[in-house]
Backbone as a ProteinNet text record, in pm:
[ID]
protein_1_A
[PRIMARY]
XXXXXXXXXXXXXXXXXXXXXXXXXXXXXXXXXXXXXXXXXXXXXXXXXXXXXXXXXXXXXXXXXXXXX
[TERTIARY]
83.9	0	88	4.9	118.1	97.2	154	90.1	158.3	74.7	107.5	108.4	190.8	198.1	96.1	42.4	-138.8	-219.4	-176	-240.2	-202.4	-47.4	15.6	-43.5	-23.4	-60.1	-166.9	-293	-379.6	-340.6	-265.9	-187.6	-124.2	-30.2	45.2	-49.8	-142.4	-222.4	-215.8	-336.5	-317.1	-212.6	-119.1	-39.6	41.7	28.5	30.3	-27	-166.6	-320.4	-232.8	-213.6	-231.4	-99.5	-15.2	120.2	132.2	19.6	63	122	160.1	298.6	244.8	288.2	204.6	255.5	142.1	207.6	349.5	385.2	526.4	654.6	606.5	704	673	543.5	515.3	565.3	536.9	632.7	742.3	840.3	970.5	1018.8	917.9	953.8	888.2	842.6	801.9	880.9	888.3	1000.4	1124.8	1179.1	1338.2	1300.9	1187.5	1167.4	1204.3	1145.7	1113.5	1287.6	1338	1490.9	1576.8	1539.9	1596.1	1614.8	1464.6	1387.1	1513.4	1486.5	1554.1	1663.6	1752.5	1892.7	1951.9	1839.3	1891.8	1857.9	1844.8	1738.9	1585.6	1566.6	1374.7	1305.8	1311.5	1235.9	1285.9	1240	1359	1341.2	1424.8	1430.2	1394.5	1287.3	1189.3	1178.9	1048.4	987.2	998.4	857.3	777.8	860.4	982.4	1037.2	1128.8	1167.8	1205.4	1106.7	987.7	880.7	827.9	847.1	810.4	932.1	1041	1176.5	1132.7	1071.7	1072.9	962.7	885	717.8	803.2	852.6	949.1	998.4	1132.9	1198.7	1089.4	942	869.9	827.4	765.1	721.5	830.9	963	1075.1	1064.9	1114.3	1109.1	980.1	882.2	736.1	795.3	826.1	843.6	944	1073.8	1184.6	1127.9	1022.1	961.2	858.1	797.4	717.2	583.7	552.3	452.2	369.5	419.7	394.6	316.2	214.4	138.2	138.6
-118.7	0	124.5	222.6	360	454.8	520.3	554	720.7	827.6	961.5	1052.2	1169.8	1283.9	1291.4	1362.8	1349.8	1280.9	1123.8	1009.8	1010.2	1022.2	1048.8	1145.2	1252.4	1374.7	1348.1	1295.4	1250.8	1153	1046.5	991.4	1057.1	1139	1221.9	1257.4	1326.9	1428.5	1294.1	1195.2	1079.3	1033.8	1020.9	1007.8	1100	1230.4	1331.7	1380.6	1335.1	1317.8	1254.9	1056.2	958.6	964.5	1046.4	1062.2	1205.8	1283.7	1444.7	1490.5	1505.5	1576.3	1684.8	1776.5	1898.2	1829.8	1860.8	1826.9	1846	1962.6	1989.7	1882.4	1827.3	1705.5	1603.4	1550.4	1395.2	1468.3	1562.3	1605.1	1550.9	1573.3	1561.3	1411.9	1329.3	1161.8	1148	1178.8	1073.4	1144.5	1257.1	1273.6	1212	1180.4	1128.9	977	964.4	768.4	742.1	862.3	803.2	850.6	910.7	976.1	815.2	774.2	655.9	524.1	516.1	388.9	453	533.2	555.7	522.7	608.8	609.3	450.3	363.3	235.8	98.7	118.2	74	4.7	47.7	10.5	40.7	150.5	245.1	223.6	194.8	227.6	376.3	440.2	530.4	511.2	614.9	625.2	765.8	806.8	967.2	970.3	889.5	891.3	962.5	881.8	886.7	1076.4	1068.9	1213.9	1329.7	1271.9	1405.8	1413.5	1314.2	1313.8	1372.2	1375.3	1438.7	1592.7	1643.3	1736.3	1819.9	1716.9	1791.7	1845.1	1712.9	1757.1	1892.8	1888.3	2050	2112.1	2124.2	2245.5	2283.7	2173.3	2190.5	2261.9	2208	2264	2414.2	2464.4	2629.4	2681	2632.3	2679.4	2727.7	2580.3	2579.6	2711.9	2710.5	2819.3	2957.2	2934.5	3091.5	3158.5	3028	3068.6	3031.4	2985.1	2979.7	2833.9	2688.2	2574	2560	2467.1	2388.1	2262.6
0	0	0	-78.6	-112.2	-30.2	65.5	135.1	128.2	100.9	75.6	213.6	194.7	277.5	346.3	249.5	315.6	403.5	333.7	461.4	580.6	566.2	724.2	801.9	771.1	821	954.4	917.3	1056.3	1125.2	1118.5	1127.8	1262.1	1222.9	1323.5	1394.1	1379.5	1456	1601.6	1532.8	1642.4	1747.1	1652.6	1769.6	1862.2	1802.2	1896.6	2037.4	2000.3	2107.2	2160.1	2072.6	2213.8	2345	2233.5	2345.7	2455.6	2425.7	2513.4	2462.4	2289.9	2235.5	2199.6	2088.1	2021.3	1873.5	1789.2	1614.9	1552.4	1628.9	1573.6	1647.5	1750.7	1798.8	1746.4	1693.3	1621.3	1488.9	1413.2	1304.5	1298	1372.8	1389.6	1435.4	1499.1	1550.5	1430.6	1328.1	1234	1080.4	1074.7	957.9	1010.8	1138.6	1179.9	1127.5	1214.3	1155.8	1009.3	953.7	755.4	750.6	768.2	740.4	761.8	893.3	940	835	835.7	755.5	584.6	550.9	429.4	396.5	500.1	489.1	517.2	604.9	653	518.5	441.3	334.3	378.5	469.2	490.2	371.1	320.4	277.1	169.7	0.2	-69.2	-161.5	-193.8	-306.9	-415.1	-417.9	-530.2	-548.6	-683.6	-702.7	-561.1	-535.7	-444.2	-291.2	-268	-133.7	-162.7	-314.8	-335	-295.8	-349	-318.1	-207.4	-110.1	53	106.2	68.3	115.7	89.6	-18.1	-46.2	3.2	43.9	130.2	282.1	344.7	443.3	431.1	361.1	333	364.2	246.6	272.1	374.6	461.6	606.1	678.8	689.1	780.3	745.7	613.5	614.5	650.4	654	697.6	860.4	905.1	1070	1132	1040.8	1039.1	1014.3	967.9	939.7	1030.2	1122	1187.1	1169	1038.7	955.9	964	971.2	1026.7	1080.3	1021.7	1065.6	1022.1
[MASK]
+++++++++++++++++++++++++++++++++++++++++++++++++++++++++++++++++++++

């Protein structure tokens, strides 16, 4: 199953709730996981894993700017 940016996204929210975190910390435990999974070959390199790298980036300068959600 393919599973997109998007899908995650509530995803996080959830496990943000179920842990007491705020979005911007399950942000960050779950872009490190996919970074992990990648770099370790879990994950393999694809478009796909390029343009989730690249949704990442966008989110981060969002976050650096203030702007993040």
């Amino acid at each position: 199953m393919r599973v997109t940016f998007d899908q995650i996204n509530p995803r996080v929210e959830q496990v943000a709730l179920t842990l007491g975190c705020t979005r911007h910390q399950a942000f960050w435990w779950v872009a490190m996981a996919f970074f992990d999974a990648l770099a370790g070959g879990g994950i393999e390199a694809s478009p796909d894993t390029r343009k989730l790298c690249g949704r990442i980036e966008s989110q981060v300068r969002k976050l650096l700017e203030g702007s993040g959600t």
